[in-house]
N, C-alpha and C positions, 0 to 999 in steps of 0.2 A: 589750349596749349600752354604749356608752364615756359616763362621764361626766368631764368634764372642762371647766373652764373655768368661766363665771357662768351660774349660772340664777336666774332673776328669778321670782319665789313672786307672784303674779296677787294684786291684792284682787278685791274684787268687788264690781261697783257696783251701785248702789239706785236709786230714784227716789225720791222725797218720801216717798211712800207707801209704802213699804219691796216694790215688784215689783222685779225682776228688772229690769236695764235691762242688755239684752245689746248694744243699738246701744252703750255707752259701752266696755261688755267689749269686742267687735271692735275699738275705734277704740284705745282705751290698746295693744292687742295688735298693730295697725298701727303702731305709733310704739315698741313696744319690740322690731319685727323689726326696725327701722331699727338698732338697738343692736349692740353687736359679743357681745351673747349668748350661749350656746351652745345655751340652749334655754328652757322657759317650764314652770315647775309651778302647775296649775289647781288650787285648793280646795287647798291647803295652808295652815294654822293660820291664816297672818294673813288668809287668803281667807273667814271665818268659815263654814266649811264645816257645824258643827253645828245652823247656823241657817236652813240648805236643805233643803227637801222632798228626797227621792229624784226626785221630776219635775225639780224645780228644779236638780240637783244635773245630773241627764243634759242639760237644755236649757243648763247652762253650759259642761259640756267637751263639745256638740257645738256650741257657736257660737265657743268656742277651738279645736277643732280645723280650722274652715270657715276662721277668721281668720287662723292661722297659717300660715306659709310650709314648704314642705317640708323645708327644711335646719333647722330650728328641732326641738332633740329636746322634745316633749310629754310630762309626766309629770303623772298624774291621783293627785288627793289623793281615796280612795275609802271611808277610813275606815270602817266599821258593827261595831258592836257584835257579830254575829253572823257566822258564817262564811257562809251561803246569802246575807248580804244582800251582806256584800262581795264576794263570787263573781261576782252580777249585776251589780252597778256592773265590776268588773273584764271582764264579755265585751262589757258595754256599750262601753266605753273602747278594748277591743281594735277592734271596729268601727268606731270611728271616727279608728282608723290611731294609737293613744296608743305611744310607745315602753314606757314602765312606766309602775307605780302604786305609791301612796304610799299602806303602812301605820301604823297604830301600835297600841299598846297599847289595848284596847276598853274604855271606861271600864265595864265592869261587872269587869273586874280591878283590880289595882292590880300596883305592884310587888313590893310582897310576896306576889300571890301564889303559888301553887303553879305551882313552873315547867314542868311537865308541860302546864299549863293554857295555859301564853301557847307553850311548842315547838309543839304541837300546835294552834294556834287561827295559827302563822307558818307548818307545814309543812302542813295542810292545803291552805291558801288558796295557798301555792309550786304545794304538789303540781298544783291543778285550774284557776290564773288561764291563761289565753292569753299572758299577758305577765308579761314579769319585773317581781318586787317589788323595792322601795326599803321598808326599814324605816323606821323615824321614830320620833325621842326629840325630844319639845316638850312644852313648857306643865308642866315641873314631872315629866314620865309619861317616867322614862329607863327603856328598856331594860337588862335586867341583863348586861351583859359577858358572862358564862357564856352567857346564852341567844344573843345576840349569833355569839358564836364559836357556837357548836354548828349556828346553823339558816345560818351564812353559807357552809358546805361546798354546801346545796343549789344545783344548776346555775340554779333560776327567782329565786333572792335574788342582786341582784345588788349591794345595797350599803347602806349607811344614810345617813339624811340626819339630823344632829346642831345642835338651836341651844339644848340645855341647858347651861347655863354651869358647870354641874356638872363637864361630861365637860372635863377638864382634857387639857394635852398627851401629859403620861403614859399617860390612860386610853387616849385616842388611838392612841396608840406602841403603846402595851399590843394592843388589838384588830386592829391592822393586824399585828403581832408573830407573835400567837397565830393569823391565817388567812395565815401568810406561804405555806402550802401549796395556796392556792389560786390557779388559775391557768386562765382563761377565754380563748379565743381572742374576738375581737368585729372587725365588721369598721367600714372606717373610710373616708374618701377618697383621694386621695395625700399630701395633707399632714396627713395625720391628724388631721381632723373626726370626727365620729360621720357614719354612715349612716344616715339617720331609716328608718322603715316607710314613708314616704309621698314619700320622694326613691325607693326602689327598687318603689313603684308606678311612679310617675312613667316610671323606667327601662325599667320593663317595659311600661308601653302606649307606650312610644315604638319600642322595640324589635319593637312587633308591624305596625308601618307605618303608613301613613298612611290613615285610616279610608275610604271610600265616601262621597261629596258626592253632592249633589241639583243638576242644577247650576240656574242662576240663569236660563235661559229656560224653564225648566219651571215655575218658580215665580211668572213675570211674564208668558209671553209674548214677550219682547225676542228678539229674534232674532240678536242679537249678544253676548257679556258678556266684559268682563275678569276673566283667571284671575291669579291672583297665589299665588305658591309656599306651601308650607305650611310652616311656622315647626316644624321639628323640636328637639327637646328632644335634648343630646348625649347620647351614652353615658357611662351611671352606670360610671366606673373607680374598681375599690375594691383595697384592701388589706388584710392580716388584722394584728391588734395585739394581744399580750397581755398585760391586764389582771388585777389580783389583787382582792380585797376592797375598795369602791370606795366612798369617807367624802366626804361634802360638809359644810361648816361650815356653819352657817348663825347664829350668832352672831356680831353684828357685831364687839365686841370683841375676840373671839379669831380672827377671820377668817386673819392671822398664824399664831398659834397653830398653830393647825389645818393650814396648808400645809406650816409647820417640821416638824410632825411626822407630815406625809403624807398627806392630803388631797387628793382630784385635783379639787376643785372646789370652788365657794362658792355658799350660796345666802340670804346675808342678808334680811332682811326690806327693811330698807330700799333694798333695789334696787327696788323697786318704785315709789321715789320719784325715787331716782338711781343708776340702772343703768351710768350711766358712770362716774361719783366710784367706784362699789364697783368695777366691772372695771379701774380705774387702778390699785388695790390689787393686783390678781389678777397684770395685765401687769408692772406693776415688780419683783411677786417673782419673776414665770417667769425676766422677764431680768437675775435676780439682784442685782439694783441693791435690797438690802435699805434702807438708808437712805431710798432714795427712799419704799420701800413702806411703813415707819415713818412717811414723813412722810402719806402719801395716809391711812393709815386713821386718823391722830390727828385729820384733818380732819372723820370721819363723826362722830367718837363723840358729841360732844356735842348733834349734831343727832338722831343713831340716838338715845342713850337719851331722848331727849324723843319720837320719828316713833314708839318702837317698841312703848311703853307699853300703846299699846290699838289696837282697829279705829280709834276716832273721831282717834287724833292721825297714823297712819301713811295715812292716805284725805286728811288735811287739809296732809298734805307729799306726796302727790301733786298735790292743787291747786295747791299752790302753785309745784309745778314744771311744771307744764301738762299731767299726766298729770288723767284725770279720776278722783277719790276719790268726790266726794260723803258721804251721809251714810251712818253706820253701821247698820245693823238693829237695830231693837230686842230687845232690853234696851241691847242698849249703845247709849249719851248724846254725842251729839254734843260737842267743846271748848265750852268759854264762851270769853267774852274776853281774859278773862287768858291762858289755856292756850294760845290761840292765838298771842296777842302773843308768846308766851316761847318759841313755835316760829319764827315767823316768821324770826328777828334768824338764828339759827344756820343757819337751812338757806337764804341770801343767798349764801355761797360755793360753795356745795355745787353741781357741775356737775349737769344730769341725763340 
């Protein structure tokens, strides 16, 4: 699976009552297919994933993947502590057409420890998902470099997604360096999009013709009916692309950073609020106009380190940009007024 270009990390909205409110999930997800995206990650960190049932967890990336358009790549944040439980979220995920899944480190480890314990809890879970892994370093929980190179030779780890401010240019350089020998064919469109799982459905029930009708006097009586043609889907033409070890930023700051030093993609938190301000970032450095791109990301920053703080102030810069936040789940405390005010003023420029 190619990744490349911005993906936009889903929060996930509540009601009052702290249920599930998947009407607002669908709607936010209608309005960021409108985006020039590349694709959309469910329950990722700022998605407060720890704070879902496993019910809750499967009813939100099947109303994200119902929601989404087939050109849109889908990656499910499946995280569990235990290898059988993230197994199931990951066949679950695969059913519902997910391109990958998003791990990370299972909080009953830590970084220190025994690295036997985190290869084999990343190669297991490689070896038996249906779909290719994305590793993940967040929330303070970096993956150790070493382990990093070692389990990124397997064909089902297809890349990491990074928003520890830790992982410097260098480290960056360093691990894309150290898997410079890795090299995956993936397939793509003609101008070199990703191919979702659910565009090469698409492809293939179109390719099998046109289904069997009932026709419309059998069902009324009428004796007459107008036939009107059947809206064929075109043929899925692809192409094959090779891709190496595959890094998404997802730290707003270093978003820069992170492309300088090879990164084929971004996936900020704050996209979630303003999906265009951050891919203006993305687009000016593809088209090498650096200066420009210096200037698009000096715009986020002051809003990002205010949106990115918590669940309750990154939900409250979606509202404010028409995307729906609502409130956060408990434990976590909605802004008060002040907090509010000191966001509002910054994020007035900021496109979304």
């Amino acid at each position: 699976m190619l990744l490349e270009g911005l993906y936009i990390p889903l929060t996930t909205p509540f009601h009052p009552d702290g249920r599930l409110n998947l009407h607002k999930l669908a709607s936010n997800i209608d309005r960021y297919s409108k985006t020039p995206a590349a694709g959309l990650i469910v329950l990722s960190p700022c998605g407060e994933p720890t704070l879902l049932s496993d019910d809750e967890t499967r009813e939100t990336l099947r109303t994200a993947a119902q929601s989404a358009p087939p050109e849109k790549v889908l990656v499910a944040g499946i995280s569990r502590d235990s290898v059988r439980a993230t197994l199931a979220l990951a066949d679950f995920a695969s059913k519902q057409n997910y391109d990958a899944a998003l791990i990370g480190i299972p909080s009953v480890l830590t970084e220190e420890a025994n690295s036997r314990q985190l290869l084999t809890y990343f190669q297991i879970i490689a070896d038996r998902s249906p779909i290719p892994i994305i590793l993940l370093c967040a929330n303070g929980r970096t993956i150790p470099i070493e382990a990093i190179v070692e389990v990124a030779a397997h064909p089902q780890i297809i890349g990491l997604l990074n928003s520890d401010p830790k992982q410097s240019e260098s480290s960056i350089a360093d691990i894309l360096a150290r898997t410079a020998t890795v090299h995956r064919g993936v397939t793509v469109t003609p101008t070199f999009a990703a191919v979702t799982s659910r565009m090469a459905i698409a492809a293939t029930a179109a390719s099998n013709g046109p289904v069997a009708l009932i026709s419309v006097g059998s069902l009324t009586g009428a004796a007459t009916a107008v036939a009107e043609p059947l809206t064929m889907f075109p043929p899925l033409r692809t192409r094959t692309k090779t891709v190496g070890f595959q890094i998404i930023a997802a730290h707003t700051p270093q978003i820069l950073v992170g492309l300088r030093a090879g990164v084929s993609a971004i996936a900020p938190a704050f996209a979630a609020c303003a999906p265009q301000a951050c891919f203006e970032v993305f687009a000016a450095w593809k088209d090498d106009d650096q200066s420009l791109a210096e200037e698009k990301q000096s715009r986020l920053l002051q809003a990002a380190a205010l949106a990115e703080v918590a669940p309750a102030s990154l939900k409250f810069a979606c509202d404010l940009n028409g995307y729906f936040g609502g409130l956060p789940r408990l434990p976590h405390l909605p802004l008060k007024g002040a907090q509010r005010a000191a966001l509002e003023l910054p994020m007035k420029p900021v496109r979304n």
